[in-house]
C-alpha positions, 0 to 999 in steps of 0.5 A: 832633264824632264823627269816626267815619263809617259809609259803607253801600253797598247793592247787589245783582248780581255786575255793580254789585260788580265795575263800580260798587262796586269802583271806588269803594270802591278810589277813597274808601279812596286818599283822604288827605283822609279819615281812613281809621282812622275809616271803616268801609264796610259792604255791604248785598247786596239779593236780585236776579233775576241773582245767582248766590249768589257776591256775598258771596264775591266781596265778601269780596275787596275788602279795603276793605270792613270788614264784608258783608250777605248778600242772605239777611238783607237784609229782615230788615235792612230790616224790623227793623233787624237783623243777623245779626251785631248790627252797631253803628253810628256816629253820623253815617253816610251810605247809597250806592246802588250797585244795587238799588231807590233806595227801600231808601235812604231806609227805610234812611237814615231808620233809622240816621239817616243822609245818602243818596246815589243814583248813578241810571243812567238815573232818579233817584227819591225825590226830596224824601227823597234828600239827594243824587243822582249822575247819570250824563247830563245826561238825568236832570238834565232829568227832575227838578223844579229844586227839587231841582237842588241835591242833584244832580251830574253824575259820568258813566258808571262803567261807561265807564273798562273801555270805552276799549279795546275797539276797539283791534285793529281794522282790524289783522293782530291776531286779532280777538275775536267774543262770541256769546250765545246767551241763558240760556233753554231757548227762547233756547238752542235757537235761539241756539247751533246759528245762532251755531255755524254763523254761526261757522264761516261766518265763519272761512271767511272770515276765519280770524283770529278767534276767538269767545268764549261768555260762560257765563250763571250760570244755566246750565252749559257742559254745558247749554249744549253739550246745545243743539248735539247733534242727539239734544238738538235738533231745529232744528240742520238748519234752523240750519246744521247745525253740532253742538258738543261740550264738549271741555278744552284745558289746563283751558280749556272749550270748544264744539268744532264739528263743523268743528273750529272752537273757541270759547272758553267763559268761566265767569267771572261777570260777564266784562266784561273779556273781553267789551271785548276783543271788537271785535263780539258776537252777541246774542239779544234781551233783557238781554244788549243792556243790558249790551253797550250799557252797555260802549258793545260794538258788537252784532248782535242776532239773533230768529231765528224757526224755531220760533215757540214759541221765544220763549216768554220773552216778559215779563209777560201775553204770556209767562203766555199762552205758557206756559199748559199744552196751549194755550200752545204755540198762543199763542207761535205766535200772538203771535210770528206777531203779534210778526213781523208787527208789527215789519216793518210799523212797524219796532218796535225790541227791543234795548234800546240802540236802545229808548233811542236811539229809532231803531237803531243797532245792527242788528237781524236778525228772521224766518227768518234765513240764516248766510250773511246773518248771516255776511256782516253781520259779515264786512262790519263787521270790514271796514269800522273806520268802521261799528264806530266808528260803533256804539260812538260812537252807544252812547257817546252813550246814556252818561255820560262816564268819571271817575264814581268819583272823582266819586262819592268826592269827594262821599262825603268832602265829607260825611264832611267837612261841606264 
């Protein structure tokens, strides 16, 4: 038999990289059980809305992978079967999924012939042309047929080993960390950063051991994002606390400096999971920023603050083409938002997507005409009260699989490799 092995991991997003495919390719190459001579893994980049351009780069850094597909030449690949550098392959392989669509999997298992192995997060699919599934919950088990039962494990959450901590400092004399994130879109910006400014300097009245961080959106740069805080560039900041910012350097460390001299750390990393688990609480507008927080089990406040009502013209699908329609969209986002606010104080609709799963909130969410006082008080209040924090995080864990996934997963990888 050849005892060559080829593992193709398909991925896509700067996130899957550094939280799902690390961990595992780091876990299969400490494997003895696996002749580590004859393995070579491959990875398989497909395009992704929040890709920044710097995946194979930062692919390339990850010394146990052997050779990288660039998202530019995946449907090429996919399509064809081609690749820029005309890559051979070995007899016996296996495809993982490691981000991305689960379909790529079996279009690309069926080409090389290869076995196919999901890691599903929330949902498992394809599954008469899967050979095997990694589940993160017991939940996904539930959904899917009991014929297809056996090619299923359950390995656990693989973002839950970088989430053990966060919560550490609490409750101590430690400085504690704030995250604000204020969106990544003009509508959201224009809201977003002068109220968490303000929100900022309210509670370092109060509390003057915190500090506050601004994960840095990729699409964005920190000069953009500081451009929300002046007043020429913005004309909410009045209505929003009248706190203005500016882009300042400390030691080659960026910063939004308030105009009460308050400074919070701007972090250009992408992603920045690390720095956003040393916070022990964030400041959220709504959107993917409450999957991602909910996914390192971060307890959250999630702000839709509605000032100006064509604000939130980042509305998805029918909604957001209506409110970007030229000359009359304006008109629409005041509309539907005027609708939006009225129907989720009336029927208690839930937009942040950890209380979406959890089917009730468990972390609290803040829409109208919101106050910096308000806001202020609500964090002051957690920072004060351990219990309620640990509540969050405990009730967020739940949405979760447990830790240990990426020895899970690499076991299985070399049962195959193995033919156990």
């Amino acid at each position: 038999m050849d005892s060559y092995f080829d593992l193709v991991i398909l991925s896509n997003g700067p996130g899957e990289i550094t939280t799902w495919v690390l961990p595992i390719v780091k876990q299969i190459r400490s494997l003895s059980t696996i002749n580590q001579e004859n393995l070579r893994i491959s990875l398989i980049l497909s395009p992704c809305p929040h890709a920044t351009g710097n995946e194979v780069n930062i692919a390339r850094k990850l010394p146990e992978i052997n050779r990288i597909l660039g998202a530019e030449n995946f449907f090429s690949f996919l399509l064809w079967g081609k690749t820029i550098d005309n890559w051979e392959w070995y007899q016996r392989g296996l495809v993982l999924f490691l981000g991305g669509d689960q379909f790529f999997t079996v279009v690309i298992a069926k080409r090389l012939g290869f076995l196919s192995l999901v890691y599903a997060e929330w949902d498992a699919r394809w599954y008469k042309y899967i050979d095997y599934f990694a589940l993160m919950q017991q939940s996904i088990l539930d959904k899917i047929p009991s014929y297809f039962h056996g090619k299923c494990h359950l390995v656990g959450d693989l973002m839950a080993d970088i989430t053990s901590n966060n919560l550490q400092n609490i409750g101590s004399n430690e400085t504690v960390k704030i995250g604000l994130l204020p969106g990544s879109k003009s509508a959201k910006l224009t809201q977003g950063v002068p109220f968490l400014m303000a929100i900022a300097s309210y509670i370092y009245k109060y509390s003057n051991n915190v500090e506050f961080i601004i994960p840095v959106a990729p699409t964005i740069t920190p000069e953009i994002l500081a451009s929300y805080g002046k007043k020429e560039n913005n004309n909410l900041i009045e209505q929003l606390g009248n706190i203005t910012g500016e882009l300042i350097t400390i030691n080659k460390q960026l910063y939004l400096q308030t105009s009460d001299g308050i400074k919070i750390k701007l972090i250009t990393k992408f992603p920045c999971y690390e720095e956003i688990t040393q916070c022990q609480l964030c400041l959220t507008t709504v959107g993917a920023n409450t999957a991602q927080l909910g996914s390192l089990t971060m307890p959250m406040i999630v702000l839709i603050p509605t000032y100006q009502l064509t604000a939130m013209k980042s509305w998805d699908g029918i909604l957001g083409l209506l409110a970007n329609l030229p000359i009359i969209g304006d008109y629409f986002a005041k509309l539907i938002n005027w609708i939006v606010i009225q129907y989720t104080v009336k029927n208690k609709k839930l937009y942040a997507w950890p209380n979406i799963w959890a089917k009730k909130e468990i972390v609290p969410e803040l829409i109208g005409h919101l106050k910096v006082e308000e806001v202020g008080n609500l964090v002051l209040d957690l920072l004060n009260n351990e219990d309620k924090l640990k509540q969050i995080k405990s009730d967020l864990q739940k949405l979760r699989g447990s830790a240990g996934a990426s020895e899970k997963i690499s076991q299985i990888v070399a049962n195959v490799i193995n033919n156990k």
